[in-house]
Structure formats: structure tokens, C-alpha cells
C-alpha positions in Angstrom: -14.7 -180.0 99.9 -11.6 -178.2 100.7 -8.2 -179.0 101.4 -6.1 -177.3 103.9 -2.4 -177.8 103.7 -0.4 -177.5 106.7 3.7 -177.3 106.2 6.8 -175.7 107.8 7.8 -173.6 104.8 6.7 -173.8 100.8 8.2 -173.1 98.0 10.0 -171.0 97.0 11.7 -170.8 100.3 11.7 -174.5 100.1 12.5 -176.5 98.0 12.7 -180.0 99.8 11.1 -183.3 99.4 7.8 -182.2 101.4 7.1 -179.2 99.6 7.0 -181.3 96.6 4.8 -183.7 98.0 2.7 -181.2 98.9 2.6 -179.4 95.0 1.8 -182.9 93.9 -1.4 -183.1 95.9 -2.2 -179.7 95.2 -1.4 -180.6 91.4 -3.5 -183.5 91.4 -6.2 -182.1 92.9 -6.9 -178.8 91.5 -11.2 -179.3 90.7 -11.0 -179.0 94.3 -11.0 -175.8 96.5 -7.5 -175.8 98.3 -4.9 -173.6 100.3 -1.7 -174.3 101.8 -0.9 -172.6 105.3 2.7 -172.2 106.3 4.9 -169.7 107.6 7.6 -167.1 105.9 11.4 -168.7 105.8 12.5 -165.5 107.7 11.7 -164.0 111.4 10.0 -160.9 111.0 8.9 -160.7 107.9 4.8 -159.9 107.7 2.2 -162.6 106.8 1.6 -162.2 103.3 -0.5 -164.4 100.3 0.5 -165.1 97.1 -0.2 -167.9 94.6 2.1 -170.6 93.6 2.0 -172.6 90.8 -2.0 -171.9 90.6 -2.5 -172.8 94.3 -3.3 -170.2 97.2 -0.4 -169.6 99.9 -0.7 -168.1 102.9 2.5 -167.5 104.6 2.3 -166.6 108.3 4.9 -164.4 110.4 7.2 -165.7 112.7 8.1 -164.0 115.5 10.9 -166.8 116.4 12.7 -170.0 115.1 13.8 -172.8 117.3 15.8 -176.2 116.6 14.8 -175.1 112.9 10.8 -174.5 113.9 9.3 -171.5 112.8 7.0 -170.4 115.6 4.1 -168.2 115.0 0.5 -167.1 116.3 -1.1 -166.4 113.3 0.0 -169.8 112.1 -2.4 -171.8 114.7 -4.9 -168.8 113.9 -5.0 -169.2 110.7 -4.3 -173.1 111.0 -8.4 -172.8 112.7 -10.1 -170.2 110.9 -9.7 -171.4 107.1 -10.0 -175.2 107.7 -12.9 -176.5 106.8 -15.5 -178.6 108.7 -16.7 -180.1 105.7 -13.0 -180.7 104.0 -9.9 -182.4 105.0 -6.8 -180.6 106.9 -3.4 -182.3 105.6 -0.7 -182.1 108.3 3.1 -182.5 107.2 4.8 -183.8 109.4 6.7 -183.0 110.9 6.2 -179.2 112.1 5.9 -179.2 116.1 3.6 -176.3 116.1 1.0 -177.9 114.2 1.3 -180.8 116.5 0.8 -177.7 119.3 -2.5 -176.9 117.2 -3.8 -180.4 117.1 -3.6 -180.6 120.8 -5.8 -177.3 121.2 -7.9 -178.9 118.2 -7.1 -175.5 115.9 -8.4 -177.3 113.0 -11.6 -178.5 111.5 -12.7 -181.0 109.2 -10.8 -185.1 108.6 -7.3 -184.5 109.5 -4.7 -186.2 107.3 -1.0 -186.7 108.7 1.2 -187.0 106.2 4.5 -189.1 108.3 7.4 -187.8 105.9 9.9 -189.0 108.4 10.9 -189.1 111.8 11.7 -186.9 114.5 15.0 -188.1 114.9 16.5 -184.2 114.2 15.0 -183.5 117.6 16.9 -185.5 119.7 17.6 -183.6 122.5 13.5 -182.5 122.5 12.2 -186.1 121.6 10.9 -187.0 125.5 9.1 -183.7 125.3 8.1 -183.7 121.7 7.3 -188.0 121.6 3.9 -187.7 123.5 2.9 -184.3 121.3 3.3 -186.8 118.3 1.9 -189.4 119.6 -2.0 -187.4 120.6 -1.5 -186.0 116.8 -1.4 -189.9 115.7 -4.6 -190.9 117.7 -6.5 -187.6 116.5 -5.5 -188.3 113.0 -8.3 -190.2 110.8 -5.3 -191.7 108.2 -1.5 -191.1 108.3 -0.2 -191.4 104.9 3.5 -192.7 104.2 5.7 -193.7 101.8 6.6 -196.9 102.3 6.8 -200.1 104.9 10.2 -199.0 105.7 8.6 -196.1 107.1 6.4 -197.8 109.4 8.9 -200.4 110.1 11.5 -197.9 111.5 9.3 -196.0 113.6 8.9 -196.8 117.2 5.3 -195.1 116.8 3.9 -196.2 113.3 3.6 -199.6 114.0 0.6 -199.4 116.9 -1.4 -197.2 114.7 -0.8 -199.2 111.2 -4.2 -200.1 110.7 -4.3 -196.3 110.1 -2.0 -196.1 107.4 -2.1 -195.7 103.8 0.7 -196.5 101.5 1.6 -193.6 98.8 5.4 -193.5 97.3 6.2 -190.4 96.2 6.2 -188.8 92.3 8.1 -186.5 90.5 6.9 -184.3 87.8 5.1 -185.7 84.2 8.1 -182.9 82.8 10.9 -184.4 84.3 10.1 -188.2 83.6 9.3 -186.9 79.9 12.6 -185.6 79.9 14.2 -188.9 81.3 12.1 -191.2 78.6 13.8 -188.4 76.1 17.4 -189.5 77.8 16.7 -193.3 77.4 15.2 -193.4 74.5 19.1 -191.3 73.0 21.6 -192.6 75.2 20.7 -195.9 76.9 20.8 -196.8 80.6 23.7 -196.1 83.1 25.8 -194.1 80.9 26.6 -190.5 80.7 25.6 -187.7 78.1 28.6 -185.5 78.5 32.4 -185.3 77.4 34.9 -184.9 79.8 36.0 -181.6 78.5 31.9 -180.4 79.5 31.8 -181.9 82.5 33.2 -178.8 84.5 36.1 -181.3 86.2 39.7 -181.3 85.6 40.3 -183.0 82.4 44.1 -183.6 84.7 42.5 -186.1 87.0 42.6 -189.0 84.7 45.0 -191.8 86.9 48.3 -190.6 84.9 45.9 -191.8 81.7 45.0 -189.3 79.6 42.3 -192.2 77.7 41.5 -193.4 81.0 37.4 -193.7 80.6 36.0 -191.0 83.5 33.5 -191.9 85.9 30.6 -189.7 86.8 29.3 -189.8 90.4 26.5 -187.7 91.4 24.9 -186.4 94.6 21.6 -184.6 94.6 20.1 -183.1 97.7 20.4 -180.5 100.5 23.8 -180.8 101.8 22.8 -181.6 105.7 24.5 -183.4 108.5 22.8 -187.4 107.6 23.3 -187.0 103.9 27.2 -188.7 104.2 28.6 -186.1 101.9 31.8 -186.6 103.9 31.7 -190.0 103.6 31.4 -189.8 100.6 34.4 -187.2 100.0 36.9 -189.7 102.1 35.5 -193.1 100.0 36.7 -191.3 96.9 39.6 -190.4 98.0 40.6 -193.7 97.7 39.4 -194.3 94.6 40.9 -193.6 91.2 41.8 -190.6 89.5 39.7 -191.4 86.5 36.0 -190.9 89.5 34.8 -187.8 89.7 32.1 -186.3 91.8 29.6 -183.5 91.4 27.5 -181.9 94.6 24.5 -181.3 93.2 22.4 -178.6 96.0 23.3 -176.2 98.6 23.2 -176.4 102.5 24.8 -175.5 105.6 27.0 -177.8 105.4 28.6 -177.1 101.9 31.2 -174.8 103.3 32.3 -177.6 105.6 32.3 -180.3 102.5 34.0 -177.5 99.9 37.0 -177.5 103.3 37.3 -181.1 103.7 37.6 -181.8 99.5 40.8 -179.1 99.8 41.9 -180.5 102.7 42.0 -183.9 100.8 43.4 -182.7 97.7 40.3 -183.2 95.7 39.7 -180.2 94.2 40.3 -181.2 90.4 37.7 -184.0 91.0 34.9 -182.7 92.5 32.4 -180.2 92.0 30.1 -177.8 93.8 27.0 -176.6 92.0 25.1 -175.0 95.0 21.3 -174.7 94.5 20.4 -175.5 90.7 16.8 -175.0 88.9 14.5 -178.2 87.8 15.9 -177.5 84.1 19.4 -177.3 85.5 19.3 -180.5 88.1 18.2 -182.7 84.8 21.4 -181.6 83.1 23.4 -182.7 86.0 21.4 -185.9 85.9 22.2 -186.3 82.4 26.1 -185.9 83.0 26.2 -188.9 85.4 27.0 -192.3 85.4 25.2 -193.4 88.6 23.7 -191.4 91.8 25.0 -191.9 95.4 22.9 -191.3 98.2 25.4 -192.1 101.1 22.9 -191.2 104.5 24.0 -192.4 107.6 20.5 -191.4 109.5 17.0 -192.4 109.6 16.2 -188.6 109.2 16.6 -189.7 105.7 12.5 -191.1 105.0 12.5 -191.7 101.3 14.4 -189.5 98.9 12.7 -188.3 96.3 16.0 -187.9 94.9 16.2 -191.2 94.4 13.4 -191.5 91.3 15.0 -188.1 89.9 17.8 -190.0 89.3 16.2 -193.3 88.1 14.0 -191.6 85.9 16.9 -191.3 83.0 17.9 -194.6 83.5 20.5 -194.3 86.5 22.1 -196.7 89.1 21.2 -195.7 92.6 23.7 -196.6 95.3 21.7 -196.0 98.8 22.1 -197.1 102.3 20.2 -199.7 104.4 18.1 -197.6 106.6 15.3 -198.1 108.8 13.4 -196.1 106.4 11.6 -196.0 103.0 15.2 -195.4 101.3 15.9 -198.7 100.0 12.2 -199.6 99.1 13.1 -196.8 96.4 15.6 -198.3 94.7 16.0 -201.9 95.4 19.4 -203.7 95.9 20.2 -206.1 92.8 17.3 -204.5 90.6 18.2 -201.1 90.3 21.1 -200.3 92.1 23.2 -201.8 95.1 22.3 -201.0 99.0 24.8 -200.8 101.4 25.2 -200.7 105.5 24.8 -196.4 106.3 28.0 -195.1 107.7 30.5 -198.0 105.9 33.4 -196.6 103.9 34.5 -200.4 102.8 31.2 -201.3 101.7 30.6 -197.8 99.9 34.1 -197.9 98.3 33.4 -201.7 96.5 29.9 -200.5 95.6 31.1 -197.1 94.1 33.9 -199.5 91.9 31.7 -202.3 91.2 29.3 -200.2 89.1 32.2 -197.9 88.3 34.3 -200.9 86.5 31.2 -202.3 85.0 29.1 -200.9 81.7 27.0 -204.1 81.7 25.8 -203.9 85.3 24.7 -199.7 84.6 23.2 -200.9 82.0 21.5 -203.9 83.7 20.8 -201.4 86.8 19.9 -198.5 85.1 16.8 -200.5 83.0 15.6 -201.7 86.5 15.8 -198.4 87.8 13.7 -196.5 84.9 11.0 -199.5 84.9 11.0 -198.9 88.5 9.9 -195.6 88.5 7.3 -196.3 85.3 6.1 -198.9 87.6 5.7 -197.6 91.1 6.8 -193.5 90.7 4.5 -191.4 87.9 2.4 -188.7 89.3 -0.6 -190.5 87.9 -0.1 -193.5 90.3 0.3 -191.2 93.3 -3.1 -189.3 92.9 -5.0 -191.6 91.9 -3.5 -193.7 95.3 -4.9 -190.6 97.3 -8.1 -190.7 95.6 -8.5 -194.0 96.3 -7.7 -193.6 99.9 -9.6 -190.4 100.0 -13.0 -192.0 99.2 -12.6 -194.5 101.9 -14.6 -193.3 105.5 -12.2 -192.4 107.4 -12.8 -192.7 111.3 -10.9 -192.1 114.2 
């Protein structure tokens, strides 16, 4: 039986959450024949296969890209002819064009739809994209997602739930060695790094040189619903002796890298652009707790989330109609608070600043957490499972 992966764009043009869901599957499934289908990250450039990380990629031309779409011919060509009838097609949504291909049936075999989140980038095409979507839903034999949340704040999900299959997300057996490595030195909820190595002005300590720093991190792409300037303006307001480290690139850094000069933050926060896996765990190491500040459902899961929880850290997330605060529960491994509130942000960012008992506290929950519900092992062996059931449409 083969799988067919369908996606946007793969590594390495992509790095996001759903190219790593789709390297786990791939990962986790390698006695089985497989290929993953998507298109180059640049207009123009010639279709092209390669192999990544031992799996087959075939990366199709685009000849134009719209509202962040890639579109391309060979895509639903391809998207037909190397499918099999006997195997199951994976669709990651979401990608409007394979949503296109569904609708002139350019697949073949069980189709999979893999709800990462929702559509809510596409506001201004969602009355002309909605009914697309919804055709893809009733063709699709399971749709898998992450979480309840992510049924629950869907306007779609919930009529076609009977469908659904429950898989949270993984990260990497390397990176939660490396986190069990962390704990097992340094404890929960504290940082790994003097102040002199932790690349911020060693000046920004509240007029108190001994003043104990606090590490705040942000990981992820730096987009429009992540709140990174939210988060800029909470910590304005907070002490001298908080610093922050950007942790990822995006069209939106040069913005964020604008407003921190603009509010006089320089000496306190830090821009690391795009980092490698090895790199990103360093940065993990350095902080005292993770802040994930979005302010839009766009915002599904975040795998970044675990990363973090893995070695031990606090997670301060938002309460979103989505699978974010399933990942990291308030009171257990970190605090939740309402997306888009400064006030509420500000007393949760001091809370667990002011406090080593409640990192500690947090940070345990948080690593048995993702021991718990997060390995790599769980997350196959959850496909699997739903895999071998008969699915029907």
C-alpha cells in the first residue's frame, strides 16, 4: 500500500508545523512505499525530485502564487497519476488547489484529510473557498486533527465528527532526548545560561546590577496572529531585569525589529531569524518560560508548544478556539490567557516571572505532559490504529 502525501510546500522551503507533521508520518511509516507531492517555494522554477530525509519528493512548478497558494498544473497531474488505487492519498490541509483536485477527483485510493487548521487566512475568499472545503470533507474517508479544540472551533468539523480521528502532534525522539538530557542537569523552569551568554545587554538589569534576569522566549514564524507585538508592548511595561528572545524569521520581523526601537527595547530583546533544530534547542535551553501570545484561530495547535515543554518549560498560550490550549493546559503546565489582552498577558508574564516554585511546579507538568500525550511513538502508533480501521465514506 502506498501513501501519497499532498502539501503546499516541504522542507526545506518549509519548515512549518505541517511539514513536520508530514516527516513524522513519513518517519513512522517507512516499511511502506511513500511520496510526498508538493510544489517548489518559488514561481518558475522547474518541477524537480529529490529525496528528503529518506522519503521521495516531488516538487511541482508553479506558474503563479495567490493569497500565499502556489498554483500549478503539474501539481493536480501529478496529484492523479502517482496516487494509488490500492493506497491512501493524505491531503494537508489546507492547500486550495488540492481541494480544486478533489473536486475533479485527481486522486485515487482512501483519501485522508489532515485538518491542520482553519481557513481563517482567507477571509476575503472564504464564501468562495467554504463550499470547496466543505465537498473535500464529504469525499474524505477520515479527517485527522489534533485536538477537540480543533473540532470545537470549526464551523465545519463539528457535522462531520463522526469522521474524525484524534492525533496530537510529536516532535522528534532527538529533541525530547535532548530535553530528558536538560531535566535530568538543570531542573524544570529554569534557565541554562548566564547573563553574560545570553546575547542581551547585561545594562538592562532595573538600575540592579544582581537583579536575577528573566528569560522569555518566542518560537515560531513571525506572522500577523502570532502577537509578537503584543507581546513587544506587554514588556515594555515590565522590568528591566525581563528579556525577550525572537526565536524564527518571517515577514513580519522587520516590522517587530521597528516597533522594539521604537519602544526603546533594543538592549532587551533579541532577534535570531531562522535557527537550525540543534540551534532552536539552545535557545530553549536559555529560557525561563515560552510565550505564545496569538490573537487568531489561524493558530491550530503549535507544535511549538511541546518543543518548549520538552526541557521542562512553562508555556504561557492564549484561549483560542483551537487545539492551542489542549497543548499546554492552564494550572498544569503553564497559564492560558484571553488572545489579544495586554493586562492579562502582563500578570501572567510576572506571575511566573516572580515565581521559581511555580516554573518549577509548571515546568514538571509541562515535561510529563509531553512524555504523556507528545512522543513520536504515541503519534504513529495513533495512525496505525486509525489506519486499520475500514474507512468509508
Amino acid at each position: 500500500m502506498k501513501l501519497t502525501h499532498l502539501t503546499k510546500i516541504y522542507f526545506p522551503e518549509n519548515g512549518g508545523g505541517i511539514s513536520q507533521a508530514v516527516e513524522t508520518i513519513a518517519d513512522g511509516f517507512r516499511d511502506m512505499d511513500q511520496e510526498v507531492i508538493c510544489c517548489q517555494g518559488v514561481t518558475g522554477k522547474e518541477k524537480s525530485e529529490d529525496v528528503y530525509n529518506g522519503i521521495p519528493v516531488l516538487r511541482c512548478k508553479q506558474f503563479l502564487d495567490v493569497a500565499s497558494t502556489p498554483f500549478s498544473f503539474q501539481f493536480l497531474r501529478e496529484m492523479k497519476r502517482r496516487s494509488a488505487k490500492d493506497g491512501i492519498t493524505i491531503y494537508n490541509f489546507p492547500y486550495p488547489l488540492c481541494d480544486i483536485g478533489i473536486l475533479f477527483h485527481c486522486y485515487k485510493g482512501k483519501l485522508v484529510l489532515w485538518w491542520h487548521c482553519d481557513f481563517v487566512s482567507y477571509k476575503r475568499l472564504a464564501p468562495f473557498y467554504r463550499p470547496f472545503v466543505k465537498h473535500s470533507l464529504k469525499k474524505a474517508d477520515m479527517i485527522l486533527v489534533s485536538s477537540d479544540g480543533t473540532i470545537d472551533g470549526s464551523d465545519l468539523l463539528p457535522q462531520f465528527r463522526e469522521k474524525c480521528l484524534k492525533v496530537p502532534y510529536s516532535i522528534s525522539d532527538e529533541h525530547l532526548k535532548a530535553g530528558q538530557e536538560f531535566v535530568e542537569k538543570y531542573g524544570y523552569g529554569v534557565s541554562a545560561c548566564a547573563d553574560e551568554e545570553s546575547g542581551i545587554s547585561s545594562n538592562a538589569s532595573d538600575g540592579n546590577a544582581n537583579a536575577e534576569r528573566v528569560h522569555i522566549l518566542f518560537l515560531g514564524r513571525l506572522v500577523w496572529y502570532k502577537g509578537g507585538d503584543l507581546l513587544l508592548r506587554v514588556l515594555k511595561g515590565l522590568p528591566d531585569s525581563y528579556d525577550l528572545t525572537f526565536v524564527g524569521g518571517g515577514p513580519k520581523q522587520e516590522e517587530l525589529e521597528a516597533l522594539t526601537a521604537e519602544l526603546g527595547l533594543s538592549n532587551r530583546v533579541r532577534f535570531t531569524g531562522m535557527v537550525s533544530e540543534e540551534e532552536k534547542r539552545e535557545e530553549i535551553k536559555k529560557s525561563d518560560f515560552l510565550v505564545l501570545p496569538s490573537t487568531s484561530e489561524a493558530e491550530s495547535f503549535a507544535i511549538v508548544q511541546i518543543e518548549a515543554m520538552a526541557f521542562g518549560k512553562p508555556v504561557i498560550n492564549t484561549r483560542l478556539n483551537s487545539g492551542v490550549p489542549y497543548v499546554s493546559i492552564d494550572g498544569e503546565s503553564g497559564i492560558t490567557v484571553t488572545p489579544g489582552s495586554e493586562e492579562e498577558l502582563y500578570e501572567a508574564i510576572k506571575t511566573l516571572g516572580e515565581s521559581e516554585e511555580l516554573r518549577e511546579k509548571y515546568g514538571r507538568g509541562a515535561y510529563d505532559r509531553v512524555q504523556k500525550e507528545y512522543t513520536r511513538e504515541k503519534m504513529i502508533a495513533r495512525l496505525k490504529d486509525g489506519f486499520e480501521i475500514p474507512l468509508s465514506r
